[in-house]
Each structure stands twice: as structure tokens, then as C-alpha cells.
NUFIFI-342662 format. One record per residue (C-alpha): residue number from 0; x, y, z. Coordinates in steps of 0.1 Angstrom, whole numbers, plus 5000, padded with zeros to 4 digits. Last residue first. Layout:
# NUFIFI-342662
     n     xx     yy     zz
   NUM      X      Y      Z
...
This chain:
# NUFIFI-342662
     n     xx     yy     zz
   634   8586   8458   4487
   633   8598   8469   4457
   632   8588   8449   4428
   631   8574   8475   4403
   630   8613   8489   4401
   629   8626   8457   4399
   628   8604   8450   4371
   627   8618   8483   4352
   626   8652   8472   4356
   625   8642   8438   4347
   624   8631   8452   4314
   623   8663   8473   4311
   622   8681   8441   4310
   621   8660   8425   4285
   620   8662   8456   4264
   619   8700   8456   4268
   618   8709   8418   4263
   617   8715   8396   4293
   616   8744   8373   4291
   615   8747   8338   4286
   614   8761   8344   4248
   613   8735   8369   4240
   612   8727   8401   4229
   611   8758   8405   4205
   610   8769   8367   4198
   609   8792   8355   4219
   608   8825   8351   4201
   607   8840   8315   4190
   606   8852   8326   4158
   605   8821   8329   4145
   604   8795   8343   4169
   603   8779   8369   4145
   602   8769   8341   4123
   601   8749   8329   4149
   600   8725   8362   4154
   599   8700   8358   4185
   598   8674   8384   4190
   597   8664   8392   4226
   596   8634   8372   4240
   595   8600   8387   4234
   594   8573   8387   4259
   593   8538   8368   4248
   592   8512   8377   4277
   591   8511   8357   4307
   590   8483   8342   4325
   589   8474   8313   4299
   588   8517   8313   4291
   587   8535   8333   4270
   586   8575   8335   4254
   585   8586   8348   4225
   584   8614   8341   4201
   583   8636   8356   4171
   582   8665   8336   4154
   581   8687   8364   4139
   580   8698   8363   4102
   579   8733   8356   4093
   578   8730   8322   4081
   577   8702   8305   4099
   576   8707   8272   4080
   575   8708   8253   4108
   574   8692   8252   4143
   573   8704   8228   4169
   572   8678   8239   4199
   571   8681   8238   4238
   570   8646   8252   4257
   569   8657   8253   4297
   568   8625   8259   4317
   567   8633   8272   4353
   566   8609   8273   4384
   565   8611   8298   4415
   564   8568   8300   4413
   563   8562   8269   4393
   562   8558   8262   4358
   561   8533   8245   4337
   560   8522   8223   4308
   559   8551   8234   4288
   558   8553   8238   4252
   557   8574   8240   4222
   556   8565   8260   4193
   555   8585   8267   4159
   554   8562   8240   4143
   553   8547   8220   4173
   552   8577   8205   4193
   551   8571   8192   4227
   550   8588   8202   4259
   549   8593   8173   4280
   548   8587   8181   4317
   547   8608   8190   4345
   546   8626   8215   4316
   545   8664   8206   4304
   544   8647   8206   4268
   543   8669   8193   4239
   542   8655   8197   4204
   541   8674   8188   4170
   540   8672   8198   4136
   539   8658   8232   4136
   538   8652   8239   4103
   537   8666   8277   4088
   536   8658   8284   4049
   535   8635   8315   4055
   534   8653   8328   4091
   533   8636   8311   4120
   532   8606   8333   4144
   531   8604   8307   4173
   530   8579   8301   4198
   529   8580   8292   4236
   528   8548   8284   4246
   527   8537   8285   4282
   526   8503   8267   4293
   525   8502   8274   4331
   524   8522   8297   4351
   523   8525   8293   4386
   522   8506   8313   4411
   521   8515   8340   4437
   520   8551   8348   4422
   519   8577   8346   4447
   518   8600   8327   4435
   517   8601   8344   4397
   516   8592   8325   4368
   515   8620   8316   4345
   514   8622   8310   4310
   513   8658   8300   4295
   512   8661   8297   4253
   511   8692   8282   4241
   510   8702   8281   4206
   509   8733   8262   4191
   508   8735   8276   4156
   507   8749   8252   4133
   506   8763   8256   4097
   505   8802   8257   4113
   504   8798   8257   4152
   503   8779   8290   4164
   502   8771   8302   4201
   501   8732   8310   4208
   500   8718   8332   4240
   499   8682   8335   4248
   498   8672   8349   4281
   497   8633   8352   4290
   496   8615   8365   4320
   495   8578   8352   4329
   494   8557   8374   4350
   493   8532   8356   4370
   492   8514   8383   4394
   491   8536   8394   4423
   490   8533   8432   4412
   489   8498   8432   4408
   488   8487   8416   4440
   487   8514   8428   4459
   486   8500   8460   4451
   485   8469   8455   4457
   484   8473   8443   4493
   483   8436   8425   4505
   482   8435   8418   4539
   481   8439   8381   4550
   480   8437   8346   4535
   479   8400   8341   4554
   478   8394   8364   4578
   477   8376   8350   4601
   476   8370   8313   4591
   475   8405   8307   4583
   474   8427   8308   4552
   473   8454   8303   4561
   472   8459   8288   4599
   471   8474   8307   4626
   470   8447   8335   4629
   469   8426   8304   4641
   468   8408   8278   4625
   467   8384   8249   4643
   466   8350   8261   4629
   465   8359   8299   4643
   464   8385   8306   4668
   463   8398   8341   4674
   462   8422   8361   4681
   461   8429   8386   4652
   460   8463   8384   4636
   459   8453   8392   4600
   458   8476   8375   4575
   457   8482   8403   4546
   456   8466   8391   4512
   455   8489   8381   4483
   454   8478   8345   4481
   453   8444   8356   4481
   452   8446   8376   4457
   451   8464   8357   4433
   450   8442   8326   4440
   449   8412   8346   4433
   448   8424   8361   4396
   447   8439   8324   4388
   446   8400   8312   4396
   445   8382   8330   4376
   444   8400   8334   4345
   443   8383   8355   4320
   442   8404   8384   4315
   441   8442   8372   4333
   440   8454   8376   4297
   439   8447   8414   4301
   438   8477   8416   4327
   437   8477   8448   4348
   436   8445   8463   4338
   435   8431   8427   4349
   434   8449   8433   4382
   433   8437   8469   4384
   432   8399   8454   4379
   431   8400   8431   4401
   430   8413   8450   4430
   429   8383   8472   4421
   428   8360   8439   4432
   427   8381   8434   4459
   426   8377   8474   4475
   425   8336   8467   4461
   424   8332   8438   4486
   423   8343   8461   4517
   422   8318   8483   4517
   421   8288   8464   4518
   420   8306   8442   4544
   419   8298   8475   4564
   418   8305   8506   4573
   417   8295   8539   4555
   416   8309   8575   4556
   415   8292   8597   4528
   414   8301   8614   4502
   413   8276   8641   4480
   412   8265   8640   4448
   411   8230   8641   4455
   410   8233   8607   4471
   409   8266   8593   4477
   408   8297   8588   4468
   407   8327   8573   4490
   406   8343   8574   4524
   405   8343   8543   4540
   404   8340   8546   4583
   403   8346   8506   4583
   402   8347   8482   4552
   401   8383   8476   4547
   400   8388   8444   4532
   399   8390   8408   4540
   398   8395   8377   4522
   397   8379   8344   4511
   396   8353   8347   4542
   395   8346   8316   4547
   394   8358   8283   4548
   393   8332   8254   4540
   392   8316   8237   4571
   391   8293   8221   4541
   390   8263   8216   4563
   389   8242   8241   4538
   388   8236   8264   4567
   387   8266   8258   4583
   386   8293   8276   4562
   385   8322   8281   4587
   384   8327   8312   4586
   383   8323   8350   4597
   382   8297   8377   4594
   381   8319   8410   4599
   380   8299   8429   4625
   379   8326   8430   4652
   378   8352   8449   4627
   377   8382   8428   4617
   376   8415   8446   4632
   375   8436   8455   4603
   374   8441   8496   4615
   373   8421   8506   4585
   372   8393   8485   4595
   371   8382   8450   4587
   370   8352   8437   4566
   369   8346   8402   4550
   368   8345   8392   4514
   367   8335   8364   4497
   366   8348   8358   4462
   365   8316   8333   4455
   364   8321   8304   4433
   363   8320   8281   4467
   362   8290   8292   4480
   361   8281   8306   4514
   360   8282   8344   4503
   359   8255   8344   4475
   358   8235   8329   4493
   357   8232   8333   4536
   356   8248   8321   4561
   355   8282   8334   4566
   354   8272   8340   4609
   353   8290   8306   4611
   352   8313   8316   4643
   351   8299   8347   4661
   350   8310   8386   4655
   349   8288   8387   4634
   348   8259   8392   4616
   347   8267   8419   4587
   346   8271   8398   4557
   345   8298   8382   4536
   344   8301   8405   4505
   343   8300   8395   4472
   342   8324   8394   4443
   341   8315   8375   4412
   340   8344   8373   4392
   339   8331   8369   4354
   338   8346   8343   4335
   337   8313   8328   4322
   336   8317   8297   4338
   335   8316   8321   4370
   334   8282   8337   4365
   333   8267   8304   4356
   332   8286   8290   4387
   331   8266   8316   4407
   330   8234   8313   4388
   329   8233   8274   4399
   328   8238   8286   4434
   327   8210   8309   4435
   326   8189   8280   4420
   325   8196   8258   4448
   324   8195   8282   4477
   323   8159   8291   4469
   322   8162   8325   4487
   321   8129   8323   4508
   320   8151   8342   4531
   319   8185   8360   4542
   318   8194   8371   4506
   317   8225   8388   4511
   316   8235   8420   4493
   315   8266   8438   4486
   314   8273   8421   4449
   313   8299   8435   4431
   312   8304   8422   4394
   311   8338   8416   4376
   310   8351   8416   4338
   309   8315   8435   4328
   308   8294   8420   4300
   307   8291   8438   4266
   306   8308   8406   4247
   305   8278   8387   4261
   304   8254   8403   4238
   303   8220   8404   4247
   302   8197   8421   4219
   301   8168   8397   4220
   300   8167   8411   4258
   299   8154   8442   4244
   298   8137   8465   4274
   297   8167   8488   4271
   296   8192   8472   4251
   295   8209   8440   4262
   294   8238   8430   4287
   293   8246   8391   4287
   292   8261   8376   4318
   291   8252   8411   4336
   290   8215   8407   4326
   289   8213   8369   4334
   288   8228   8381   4371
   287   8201   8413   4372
   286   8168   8389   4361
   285   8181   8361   4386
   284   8180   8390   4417
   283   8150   8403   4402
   282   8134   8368   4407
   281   8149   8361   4436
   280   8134   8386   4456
   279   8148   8426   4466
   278   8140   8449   4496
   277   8166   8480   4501
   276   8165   8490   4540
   275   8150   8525   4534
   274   8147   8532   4497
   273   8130   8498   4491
   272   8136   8485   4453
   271   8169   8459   4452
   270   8173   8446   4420
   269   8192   8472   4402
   268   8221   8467   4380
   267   8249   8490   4369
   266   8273   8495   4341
   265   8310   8506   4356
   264   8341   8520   4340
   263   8377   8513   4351
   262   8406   8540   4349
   261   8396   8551   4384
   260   8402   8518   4399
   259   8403   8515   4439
   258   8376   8544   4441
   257   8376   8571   4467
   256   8399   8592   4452
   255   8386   8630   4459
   254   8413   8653   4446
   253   8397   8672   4413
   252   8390   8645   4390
   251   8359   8635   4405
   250   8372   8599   4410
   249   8350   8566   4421
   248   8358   8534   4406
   247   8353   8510   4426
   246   8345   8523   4458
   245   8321   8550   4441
   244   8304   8519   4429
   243   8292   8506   4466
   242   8283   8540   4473
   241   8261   8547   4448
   240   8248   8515   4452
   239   8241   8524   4487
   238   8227   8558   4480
   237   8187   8550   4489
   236   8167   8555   4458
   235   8197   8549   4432
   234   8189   8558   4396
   233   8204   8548   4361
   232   8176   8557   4335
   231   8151   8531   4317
   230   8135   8527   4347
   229   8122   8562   4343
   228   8107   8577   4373
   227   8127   8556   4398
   226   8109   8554   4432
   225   8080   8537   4420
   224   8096   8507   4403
   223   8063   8486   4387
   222   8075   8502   4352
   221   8108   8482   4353
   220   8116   8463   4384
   219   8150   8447   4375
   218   8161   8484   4362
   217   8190   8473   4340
   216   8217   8498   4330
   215   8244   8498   4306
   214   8236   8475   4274
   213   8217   8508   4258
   212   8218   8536   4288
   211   8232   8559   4258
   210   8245   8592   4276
   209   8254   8626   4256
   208   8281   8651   4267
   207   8292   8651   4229
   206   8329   8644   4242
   205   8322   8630   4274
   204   8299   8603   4262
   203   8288   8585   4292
   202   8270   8544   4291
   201   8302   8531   4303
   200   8299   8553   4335
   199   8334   8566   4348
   198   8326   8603   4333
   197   8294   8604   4358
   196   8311   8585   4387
   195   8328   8611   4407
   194   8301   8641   4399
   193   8274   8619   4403
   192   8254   8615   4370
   191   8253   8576   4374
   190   8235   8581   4412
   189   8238   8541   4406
   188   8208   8512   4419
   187   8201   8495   4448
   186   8223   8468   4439
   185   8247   8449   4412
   184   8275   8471   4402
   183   8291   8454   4369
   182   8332   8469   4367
   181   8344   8472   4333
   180   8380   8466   4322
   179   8399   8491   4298
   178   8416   8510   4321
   177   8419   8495   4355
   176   8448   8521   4372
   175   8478   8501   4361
   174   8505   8526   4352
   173   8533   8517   4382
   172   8518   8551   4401
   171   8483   8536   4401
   170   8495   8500   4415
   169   8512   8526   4440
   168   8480   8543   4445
   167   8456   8512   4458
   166   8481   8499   4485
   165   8456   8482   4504
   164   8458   8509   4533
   163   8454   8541   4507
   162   8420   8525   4494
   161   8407   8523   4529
   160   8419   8558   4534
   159   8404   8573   4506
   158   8433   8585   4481
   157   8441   8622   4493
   156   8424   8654   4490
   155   8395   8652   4514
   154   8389   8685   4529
   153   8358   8686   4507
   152   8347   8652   4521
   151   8347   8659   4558
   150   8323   8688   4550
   149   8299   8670   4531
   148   8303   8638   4561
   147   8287   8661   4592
   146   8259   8673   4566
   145   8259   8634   4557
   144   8249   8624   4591
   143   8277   8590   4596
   142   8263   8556   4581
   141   8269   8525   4602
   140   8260   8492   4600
   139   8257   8496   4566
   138   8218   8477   4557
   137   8221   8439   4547
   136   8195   8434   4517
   135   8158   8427   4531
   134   8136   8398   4517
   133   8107   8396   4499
   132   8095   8361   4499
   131   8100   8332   4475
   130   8090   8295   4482
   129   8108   8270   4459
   128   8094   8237   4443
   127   8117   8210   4435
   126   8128   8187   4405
   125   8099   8194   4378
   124   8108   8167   4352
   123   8087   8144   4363
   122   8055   8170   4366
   121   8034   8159   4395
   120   8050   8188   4413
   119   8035   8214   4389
   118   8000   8201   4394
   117   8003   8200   4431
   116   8020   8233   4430
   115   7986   8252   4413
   114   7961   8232   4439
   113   7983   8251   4463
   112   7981   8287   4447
   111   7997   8307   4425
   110   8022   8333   4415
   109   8053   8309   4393
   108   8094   8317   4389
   107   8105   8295   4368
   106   8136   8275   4363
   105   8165   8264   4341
   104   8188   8287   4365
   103   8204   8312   4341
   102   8175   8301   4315
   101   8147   8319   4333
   100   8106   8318   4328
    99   8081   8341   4342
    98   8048   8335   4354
    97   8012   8344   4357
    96   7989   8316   4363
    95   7961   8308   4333
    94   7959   8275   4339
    93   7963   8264   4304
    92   7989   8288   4303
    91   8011   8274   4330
    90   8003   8238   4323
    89   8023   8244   4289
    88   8053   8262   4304
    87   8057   8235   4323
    86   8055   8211   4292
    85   8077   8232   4277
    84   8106   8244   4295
    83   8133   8217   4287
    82   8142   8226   4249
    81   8141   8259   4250
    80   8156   8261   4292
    79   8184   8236   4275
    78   8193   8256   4247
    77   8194   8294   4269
    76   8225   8276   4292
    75   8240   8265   4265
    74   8239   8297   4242
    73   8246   8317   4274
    72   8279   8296   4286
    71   8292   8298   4248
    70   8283   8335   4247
    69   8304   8338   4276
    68   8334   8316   4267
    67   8335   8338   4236
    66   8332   8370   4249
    65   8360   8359   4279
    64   8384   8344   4245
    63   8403   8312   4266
    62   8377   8286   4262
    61   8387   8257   4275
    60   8364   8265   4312
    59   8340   8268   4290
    58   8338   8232   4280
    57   8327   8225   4320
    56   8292   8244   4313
    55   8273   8210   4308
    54   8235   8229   4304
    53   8214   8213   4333
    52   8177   8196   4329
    51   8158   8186   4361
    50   8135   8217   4365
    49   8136   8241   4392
    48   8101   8258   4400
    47   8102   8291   4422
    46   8070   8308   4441
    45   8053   8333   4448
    44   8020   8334   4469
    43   7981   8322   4466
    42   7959   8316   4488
    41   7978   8322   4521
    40   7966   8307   4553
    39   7978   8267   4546
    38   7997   8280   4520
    37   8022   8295   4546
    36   8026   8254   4559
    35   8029   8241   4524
    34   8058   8269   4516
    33   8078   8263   4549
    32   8078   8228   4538
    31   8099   8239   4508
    30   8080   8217   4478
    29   8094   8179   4464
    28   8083   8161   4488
    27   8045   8176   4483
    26   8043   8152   4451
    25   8047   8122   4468
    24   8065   8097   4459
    23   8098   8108   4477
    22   8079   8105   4511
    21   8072   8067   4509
    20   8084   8059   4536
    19   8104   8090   4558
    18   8127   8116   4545
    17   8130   8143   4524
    16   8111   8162   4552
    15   8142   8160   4574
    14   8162   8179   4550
    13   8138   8206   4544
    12   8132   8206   4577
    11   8172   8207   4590
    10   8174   8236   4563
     9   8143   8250   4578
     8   8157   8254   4611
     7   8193   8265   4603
     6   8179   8295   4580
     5   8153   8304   4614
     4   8184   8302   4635
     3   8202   8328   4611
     2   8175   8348   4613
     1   8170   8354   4650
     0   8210   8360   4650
């Protein structure tokens, strides 16, 4: 709690030093105060310089392609740090001070001393002046002997029992395991050739038995790592990255399931160096998060391509000091403009109220995570809310997961039992990956991924008060919306079911399309198109829509802004001209992918008789698709 004090105390300096006459002229407003006072005995340190100029990221959010909204979100974000680093960059050189420059947060990350800062702060465009320390990740609270943990692991044969509790295998069972997405791991570092993540790395070619590391792996550190002897090889120097990813995706293939999506592949990060606590700054923090936005060969950041970045990243680490709150934040909604869930884990300093204290956890864009066991109670250590530190009393955690006794990978290829917000991050950040397996047109967007979650979560009944919230209030500031339930998750994601049915009168074809999203769906659906597929000749000459909002006509499309969980649509057409040819339609919607409705045939109705597959009743693929959904629905 030391730590947590000393975060409180120097936000209230910083924020008391803002003030005063004449304080915002000079040049030393704009630095940390705990930066002047260290350079008082240091001569020179590191430090982080924020310049005025932002990229407008909101257009992203448009962009429904994830590899496109990313590249748009890098090209921006890369423009304005062009355009805007100069003159900095300038005084840099000409005083000879080593440096490196970042376009993720237009800042820089400077060595020098005082008379360095007071030349940088006279800059206009320079908007404040960070001080940057080392800074320890959050340890596991606990981690069991690992010869006592190798034997426990052979005789395990199940699903992990964390990943058992949120309902991991039955999302497995219904086909939806994460193939196809890739998971980002951004820690200590990855064991890759483990025997339970080695065939899950993206970077693995089982077939030749060959790895390419090439937009994979990022060693933050480079040659100045000395516990990695190649940097440009995946490595873990203290088994909590290997952990962390063995949640995620971990399978040996011969009975140990520790990870939440086995399908799912994984590229790795490491900005963390210490192979005791694990010791990171924000510079190697920044160089992983620009890395993961935009993957690039080995030592070739020319080569980024934003169409290699991973769906979701796991982040168990905190940075408890000299963190430069402001810049963290502004690679946090980088991250998330560039539809990648960003999953971190809340911190080990509870049990008390506004232990959530440190970046990435406190902000808004984060998918914070706390830690409960496998019988639901939260665990003691679980940091908990509300945000204090930046005096937002935001809500915090988001949701919790299990985090305590977690079996999963380790060092040397062996399993070992770790507890921790550490652990519980990667369950959510798996959870991602099954629900994107689920429904690919979920890729890319942030927030209906979180709200699904969360509003599938299991209410925690734990006691406590925290920032005015109890277990009766969701979400509250222990454990947020609850514990994590895949399966509900997945199953309860917006599905959209279609019944088309048409009766004939002479020439016309009355057509009737009804959409309906289920009641207990966890979101609505957004953005629905109903299209048509007419016979050559047909016209549809007149529209009636029984929807809460008027359905406008496009072509053969007619659109809906959105639909609620229980909601009906009711699309009524006059189409002529059919002749004996069915009328074909689909249905979508931004979280739904296109489903067809069943043909509809008007000259089959003559007479007055339905036509086959319609005429208010279900046809038989329809019908065997709800049998199928009924199936995946059961409680």
C-alpha cells in the first residue's frame, strides 16, 4: 500500500504544482515535480516528452475491415509524429542527447540532464515532460515448487479447472475453440518451443518443423537483453509469460487443457527484462504496444503491417511508477481504435477499496480484470476499484476471472500453479478469442466484444463495499459485472433468425420478411440489412415495414439502424414480375453475419396455397437451424 500512497501523493503534486501565479509560464510547469526534485542529485536520467499534436482516430471507429481500420489508425497516428517531431527532434541532435522517438503516443523518450529539459520545455509545442524509472511488474502472489507442480500436472487430464469453471469446453464441444484468431502475449517473454504452446505459435510450421519469428516475436530490449541469447528468438527468463500464454491457448495435445482457446495462435511481446520480479519502462512498454498494432520483421519496423496484428492482447503487468500516465493512456485508445481488445489485469494490492491504481488498469479502454477462485469467492489480493489516482472514481475491475492455484505452462516445459491477476487476464483474453471464433463479424469491435462479456458474467456475491457499490449493484468496484461464463458468452451473442413467407394475388407476390433477435441476447444488433435476390424481370413496387423504425430502400436492401434483445423487424414487400422463380433474402447486422431466409416461390401459391417453405410457417433448413440453436442454448 506504500506505493499506492506514493501514486496518490504525486498526483496531488502534480496537480497542485499546476497551480499558483504565474506558474503556467514557466517552463518547469510543464515537468513531473518528482523529476526536478531527483535532478537536484541526479545529472542526468530518463525521461518522456509529449508533444501537443494528436492524430483524430474517431473515423476508425467507421471502418468495419480490422486490417483496414488498423492501418488507418497507424498511418494517422505515424503522419502527425512526421509532421510534429521536428523541431524537437532538431534540439535533440544539436545537443547531442540520445533519444528515441514514438508515433503511438506523439512523444519521445529523452536521457539528459536539467539544462537538457529547460530547453525542451521552452518548446511551444512540447506539452509536458515525463520522468521514467524502472519499475517492477506485479509478481503471482503465489507460485507452488514446481517439482511439487510436475507431478500434479501429469495426472492432469481434464480442462484446467479455472477453464472448466467458466465453461471453456462446452463452447469447445459447440465447434468454437478460437481458430483463426490470434492472441498477442505482451510480457516477460514465451517458452515458444513448450510442448503445449509450440504448435499454437503463429511463427511454427508443423509440417516442415521450421519456425519464421518474422512479424511473431518482439524482444523490446534487443541486443542490451542479457538473459535472452538471441533477441531475435522467443524466450521467457522467468516463466510468467509462459504462463500467461499457456492460459490462452495452451494444449499439448495429449490431455493437458490449460488454455481457454486451443484453436487460437499466439505472437508474443517482451518488455519486461528482470528474471526475478520482471523490471520493464515505458519506453519498452510503447515499443511492444506499436509492435502489436503493427507487427514487422525482425529488427524491420519499415516492414509493419497492421494486417499481422493479433485480435486481442494480454497484458499482466502494472506500471506502478514514473509511468507517464498521459502517454500510457494515449497508447491505450491507440490500441483500441485499432480494434484490438486490450486485456489487462488489475493488480495484486488488495483487498482495500482503490487498490486499481496503476496504468494500464485505471483507464477506460482497458478490459480490466480482477481475480477470483474456482469456488467464485474474489481472492484477498485482487486490486479493486474505484479509480482514485487519476480522481475519476471510475468503476473497476470490468470482470473477474479465476486467477488462484492456475495450472498452466511453464519453464522448461513444465506447469506450474500460479495466482494472481496475472492469471486471470489471459482466461478473458481467451474468452476473446472463442467469441471471435464464434462470430468473425465481432473482429474489430471493441466495445460489442466487452459489453457481451460483461453482460454474460455471473454476479459475484462477495460482501463488500468499495466507492459506494456493493455485490448488489452491477458492475461494482469488486468485481465488476461478475465472473466470466464463456459459454453464455458465445451462445447469448446476437443471433438474428429470419422467416420469409409470400402468398400470391394475380402478377403480385406479397413478400414478408420477419427478423427477430432473441430476448436474451447480451447486446442488440446494430446495422441490419435485409437484402433481396429478385428473379431478372421482378420490381418490387411497394414497401411496408412494421419495424420501430422506417426501413429504407437501397436497391434490394432495406435497413435498420438497430434492434433490441426480444425485438421484431417486419419487412412487407409487393413484388411483381417474379413469375415462378423464388425471391431469395439474407439478413446481417455489424455483429451478425449474413443468414439466409428460406426461398419464397409465388407462383407456387396460386390458388390460394402457401407456398412450399413459407406461408407463416418455418421452412426445413430454417427449422433445423433453430434446432441446432436450441441445442447451443441450453442453459
Amino acid at each position: 500500500m506504500n506505493t499506492i500512497r506514493r501514486g496518490l501523493l504525486a498526483v496531488a503534486c502534480l496537480l497542485i504544482s499546476g497551480v499558483g501565479s504565474g506558474m503556467d509560464m514557466d517552463w518547469r510547469a510543464k515537468v513531473d515535480q518528482p523529476l526536478l526534485e531527483a535532478l537536484q542529485t541526479l545529472t542526468q536520467t530518463e525521461f518522456m516528452v509529449q508533444l501537443d499534436a494528436r492524430a483524430d482516430l474517431t473515423p476508425a471507429a467507421t471502418i468495419d475491415d480490422k486490417a483496414a481500420k488498423g492501418r488507418y489508425v497507424v498511418t494517422a497516428l505515424q503522419q502527425v509524429a512526421a509532421e510534429s517531431q521536428g523541431p524537437l527532434r532538431a534540439l535533440l541532435d544539436a545537443r547531442g542527447v540520445s533519444y528515441r522517438a514514438f508515433w503511438i503516443s506523439n512523444s519521445i523518450a529523452v536521457t539528459g540532464s536539467i539544462t537538457d529539459i529547460e530547453a525542451i520545455a521552452r518548446l511551444e509545442s512540447v506539452t509536458q515532460i515525463h520522468w521514467l524509472q524502472p519499475i517492477p511488474a506485479p509478481a503471482p502472489v503465489t507460485v507452488e515448487p514446481r517439482s511439487a507442480t510436475a507431478a500434479k500436472a501429469v495426472s492432469h487430464k481434464a480442462a484446467e479447472a479455472g477453464v472448466s469453471l467458466v465453461r471453456a469446453p462446452e463452447v469447445w464441444a459447440a465447434g468454437f475453440n478460437g481458430q483463426g484468431i490470434v492472441v498477442g502475449d505482451h510480457d516477460i517473454g514465451v517458452e515458444w518451443t513448450h510442448p503445449a504452446l509450440q504448435d499454437k505459435y503463429r511463427g511454427w510450421d508443423a509440417q516442415s518443423r521450421t519456425a519464421s519469428h518474422d512479424y511473431n516475436w518482439r524482444n523490446a530490449f534487443g541486443a542490451t537483453d542479457l538473459f535472452c541469447s538471441d533477441p531475435g528468438v522467443p524466450c521467457d527468463s522467468n516463466g510468467h509469460g509462459t504462463h500467461t500464454t499457456g492460459t490462452m491457448v495452451g494444449d499439448d495435445g495429449n490431455g493437458m487443457q490449460i488454455g481457454m482457446a486451443p484453436g487460437a495462435q499466439w505472437i508474443g511481446c517482451r518488455s519486461l527484462l528482470d528474471p526475478v520480479v520482471g523490471l520493464g519502462t515505458v519506453p519498452t512498454y510503447m515499443d511492444c504496444m506499436e509492435w502489436m498494432i503493427a507487427p514487422y520483421p525482425i529488427d524491420d519496423p519499415d516492414g509493419a503491417d497492421p494486417a499481422m496484428a493479433p485480435h486481442v492482447v494480454n497484458n499482466s503487468w502494472g506500471c506502478l511508477e514514473g509511468c507517464a500516465p498521459p502517454v500510457l493512456d494515449d497508447v491505450n485508445q491507440a490500441t483500441k481504435a485499432a480494434g484490438i481488445v486490450q486485456v489487462v489485469s488489475a493488480g495484486n494490492d488488495g483487498s482495500e477499496c482503490s487498490t486499481i491504481a496503476f496504468p494500464l488498469a485505471v483507464y477506460e479502454e482497458s478490459f480490466t480484470v480482477g481475480a477470483s477462485d474456482v469456488d467464485d469467492n474474489m481472492a484477498s489480493f485482487s486490486s479493486r476499484g474505484p479509480v482514485l489516482t487519476d480522481l475519476s472514481m471510475r468503476t473497476k475491475p470490468n470482470v473477474t476471472a479465476p486467477g488462484v492455484s492456475t495450472v498452466s505452462a511453464y519453464l522448461d516445459g513444465e506447469y506450474a500453479s500460479l495466482s494472481g491477476t496475472s492469471m486471470s487476464g489471459p482466461h478473458v483474453a481467451g474468452l476473446v478469442a472463442l467469441l471471435l471464433s464464434s462470430e468473425t463479424k465481432l473482429i474489430g469491435r471493441v466495445d460489442d466484444v466487452r459489453a457481451i462479456i460483461e453482460n454474460t458474467a455471473v454476479p459475484l456475491a462477495h460482501g463488500e463495499t468499495c466507492g459506494g457499490t456493493s455485490d448488489a449493484d452491477i458492475p461494482n468496484n469488486t468485481s465488476g459485472f461478475g465472473r466470466i461464463d464463456a459459454y453464455e458468452a458465445v451462445t447469448r451473442r446476437p443471433i438474428l433468425d429470419i422467416a420469409t413467407a409470400g402468398n400470391t394475388s394475380g402478377d403480385a407476390l406479397e413478400f414478408t420478411a420477419t427478423i427477430t433477435l432473441p430476448d436474451d441476447a447480451a447486446i442488440a444488433a446494430t446495422g441490419l440489412v435485409l437484402s433481396l435476390d429478385l428473379p431478372d424481370g421482378a420490381t418490387v413496387n411497394q414497401a411496408e415495414s412494421a419495424a420501430t423504425q422506417p426501413a429504407t430502400k437501397a436497391a434490394e436492401q432495406y435497413t435498420l439502424d438497430s434492434l433490441q434483445p426480444g425485438g421484431t423487424w417486419v419487412v412487407k414487400l409487393t413484388i411483381t414480375g417474379a413469375g415462378s422463380s423464388p425471391v431469395l433474402s439474407t439478413v446481417e447486422a455489424d455483429q451478425v453475419s449474413a443468414k439466409a431466409g428460406d426461398p419464397v416461390n409465388g407462383a407456387a401459391s396460386a390458388g390460394g396455397s402457401p407456398p412450399t417453405g413459407s406461408g407463416g410457417a418455418w421452412g426445413l433448413g430454417a427449422l433445423l437451424l433453430l434446432i441446432g440453436v436450441a441445442g447451443l442454448r441450453r442453459r
